[in-house]
N, C-alpha and C positions, 0 to 999 in steps of 0.2 A: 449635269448628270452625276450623280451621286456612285460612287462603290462599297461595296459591303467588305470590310476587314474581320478579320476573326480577332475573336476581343484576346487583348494582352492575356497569357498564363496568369494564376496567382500566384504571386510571390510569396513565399514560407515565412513564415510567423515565426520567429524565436524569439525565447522567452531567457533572459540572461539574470540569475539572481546572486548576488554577491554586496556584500557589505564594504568590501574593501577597495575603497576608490582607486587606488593607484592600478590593483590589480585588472578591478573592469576596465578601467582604460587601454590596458593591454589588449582585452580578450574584446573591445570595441574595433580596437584599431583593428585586429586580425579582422574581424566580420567586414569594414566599413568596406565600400565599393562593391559587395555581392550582389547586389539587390535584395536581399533577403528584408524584411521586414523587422526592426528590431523593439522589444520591449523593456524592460528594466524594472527591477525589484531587489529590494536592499536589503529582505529578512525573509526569511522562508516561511511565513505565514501570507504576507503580502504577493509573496511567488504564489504559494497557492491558491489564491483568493482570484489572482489577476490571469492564472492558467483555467480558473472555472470560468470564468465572464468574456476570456475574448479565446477566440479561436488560433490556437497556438498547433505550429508541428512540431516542434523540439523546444526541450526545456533544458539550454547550461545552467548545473545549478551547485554552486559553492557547499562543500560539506563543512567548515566552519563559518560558522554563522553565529554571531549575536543571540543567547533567547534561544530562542527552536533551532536546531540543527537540520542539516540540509534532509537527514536518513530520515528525520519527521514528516518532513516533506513531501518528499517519494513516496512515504508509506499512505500519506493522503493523496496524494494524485494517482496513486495506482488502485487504489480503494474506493473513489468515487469514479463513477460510469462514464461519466462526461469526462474524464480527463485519462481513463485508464490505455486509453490506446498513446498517450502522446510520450514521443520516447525521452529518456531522461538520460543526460551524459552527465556524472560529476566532474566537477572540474576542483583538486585538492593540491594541495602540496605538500601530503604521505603518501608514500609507497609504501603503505606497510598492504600485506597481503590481509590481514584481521580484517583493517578497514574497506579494502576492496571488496571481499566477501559482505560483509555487511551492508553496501551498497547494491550490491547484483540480489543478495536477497529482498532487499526493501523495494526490487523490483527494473533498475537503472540495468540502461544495454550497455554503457562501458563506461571506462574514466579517461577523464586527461589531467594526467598529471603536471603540476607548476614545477618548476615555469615551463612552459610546454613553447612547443614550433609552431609557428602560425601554420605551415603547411599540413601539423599532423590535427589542427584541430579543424581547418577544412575538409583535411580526407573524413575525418570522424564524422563532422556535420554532415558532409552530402552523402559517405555511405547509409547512414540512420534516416535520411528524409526519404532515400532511394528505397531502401526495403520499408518504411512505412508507407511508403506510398504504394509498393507492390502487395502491400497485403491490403489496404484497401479496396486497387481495381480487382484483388482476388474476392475478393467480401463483400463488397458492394451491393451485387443481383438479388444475395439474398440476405441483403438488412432490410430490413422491414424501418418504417419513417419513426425518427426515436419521438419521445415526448419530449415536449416545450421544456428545457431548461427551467431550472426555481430562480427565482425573481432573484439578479445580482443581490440584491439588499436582504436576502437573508441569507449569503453566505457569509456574511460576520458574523454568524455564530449567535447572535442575539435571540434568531426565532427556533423557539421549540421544534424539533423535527427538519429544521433544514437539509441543504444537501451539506452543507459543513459539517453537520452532528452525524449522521447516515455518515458520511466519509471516517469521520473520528472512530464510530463504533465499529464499521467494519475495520479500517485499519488493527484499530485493537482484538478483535476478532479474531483476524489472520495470526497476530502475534503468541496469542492465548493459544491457540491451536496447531502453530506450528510444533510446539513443546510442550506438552502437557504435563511433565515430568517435574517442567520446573518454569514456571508461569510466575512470571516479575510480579513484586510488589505493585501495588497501586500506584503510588507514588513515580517508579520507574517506570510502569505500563502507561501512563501518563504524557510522561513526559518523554517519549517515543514515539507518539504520536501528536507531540505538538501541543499536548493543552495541559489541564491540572487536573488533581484527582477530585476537585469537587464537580470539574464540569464532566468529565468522564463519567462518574457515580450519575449524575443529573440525565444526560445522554442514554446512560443502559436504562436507567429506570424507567425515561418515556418513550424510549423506543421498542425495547422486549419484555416491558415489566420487571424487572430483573436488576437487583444488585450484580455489581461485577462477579464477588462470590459467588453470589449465586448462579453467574451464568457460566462459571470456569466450575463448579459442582458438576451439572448437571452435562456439560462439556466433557467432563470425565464420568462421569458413569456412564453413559453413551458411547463413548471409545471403549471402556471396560465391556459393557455388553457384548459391543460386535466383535473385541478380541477373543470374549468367551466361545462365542459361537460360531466363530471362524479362523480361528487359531489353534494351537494343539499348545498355548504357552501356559505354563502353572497359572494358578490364584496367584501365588506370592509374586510370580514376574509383570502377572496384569497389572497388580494394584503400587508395582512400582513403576513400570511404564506407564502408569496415567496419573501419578502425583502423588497417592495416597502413604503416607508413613509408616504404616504395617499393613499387612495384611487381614486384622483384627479391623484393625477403623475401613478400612477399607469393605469391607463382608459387612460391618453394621451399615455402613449408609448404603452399601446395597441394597438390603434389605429393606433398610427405611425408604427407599425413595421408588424399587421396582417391586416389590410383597415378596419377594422369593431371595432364596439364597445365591453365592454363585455358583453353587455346585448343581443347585437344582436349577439354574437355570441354563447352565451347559447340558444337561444331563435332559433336561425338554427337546434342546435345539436336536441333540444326537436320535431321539426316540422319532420328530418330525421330520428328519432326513433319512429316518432309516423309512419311512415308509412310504 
């Protein structure tokens, strides 16, 4: 006679990325005997490569790193779909507040600081699985069944349109847009999000048609607009809060890129609300 058992829980996937051996050893030992599942990755491209293809709950992920730094990282695993819900804990050895900030922007729910207590990086771990796991059975009913993941082998970045280059473009995206004011060099936009400026340049071109320039233009005239016509802020304040160097350059490529001025096109918005 046979009995029916309820199958084992799954055990939580972590994803642990760090270059420096001595250190993971530490941050292994703390994990060993949890049951948790553990994975390992020694550069932060590799972290993100190995958080798209297996099914991870939480990503410890080293803010110095070899190459790509860990904020590169973040900025791609919170930018692609498939990885955006999995929570990210740095694990660094600055306390500087700059850097903490920078990390909670690029998307990470906290840090642990080096050399850190093995108790406070447990409390950290199972509070972060405890609330992602609560916002799932919140979310659950009404997620619709996602699409089939892109074939592991094209997120090495090799195939045109992958979900690596979709991740790259958005990441940089986000970056362009959170500050329009003052939108990093190519070079620095780059390499914030982990790659180089030729494959970024390659990335915008086949994914929006669009040089970078061009898609941070046209980024800002668009913010300019809606400030026009839903703001009470001068010309001269628009066209410094959205990048542009005077006020002059800023009212020609208005012009060039919408057919109107921006006086005349504040001065439409006003006549179609007034009526």
């Amino acid at each position: 006679m046979s009995y029916w058992s309820p199958p084992e829980p799954r055990r939580a996937h972590l994803l642990v990325v760090d270059d420096n051996v001595d250190e993971l050893k530490l941050l292994l030992e703390t994990l060993r005997g949890t049951g948790y599942r553990i994975t390992l990755a020694f550069d932060a491209m590799e972290g993100y490569r190995r958080a798209t293809t297996l099914q991870m709950d939480l990503v410890l992920l080293d803010v110095r790193l070899g190459g790509t730094d860990g904020f590169a990282a973040c900025r791609l695993l919170k930018a692609d779909p498939a990885t955006a819900d999995i929570p990210v804990i740095f694990v660094t050895s600055s306390a500087s507040l700059e850097e903490r900030l920078t990390g909670l922007r690029a998307g990470a729910v906290d840090y642990i600081v080096k050399p850190f207590d093995p108790a406070e990086v447990m409390a950290r771990v199972e509070i972060h699985l405890a609330l992602a796991e609560s916002r799932r059975a919140r979310t659950a009913p009404a997620t619709q069944a996602a699409p089939p993941p892109d074939d592991p082998a094209a997120n090495d970045g090799g195939a045109p349109g992958s979900g690596m280059d979709r991740a790259l473009m958005q990441a940089a995206e986000r970056l362009i847009l959170a500050d329009l004011s003052r939108v990093l060099p190519l070079r620095e936009l780059a390499a914030r999000v982990g790659t180089h400026e030729k494959r970024l340049s390659r990335v915008f071109k086949e994914l929006t048609n669009r040089t970078v320039f061009e898609f941070v233009r046209e980024a800002r005239l668009h913010e300019a607009q809606r400030l026009l016509l839903e703001s009470a802020m001068r010309i001269e304040e628009i066209a410094a809060a959205v990048g542009f160097s005077s006020a002059a350059n800023f009212a020609t490529a208005f012009r060039e890129y919408f057919d109107c001025t921006p006086s005349a096109c504040r001065q439409a918005g006003v006549e179609r609300s007034g009526t």
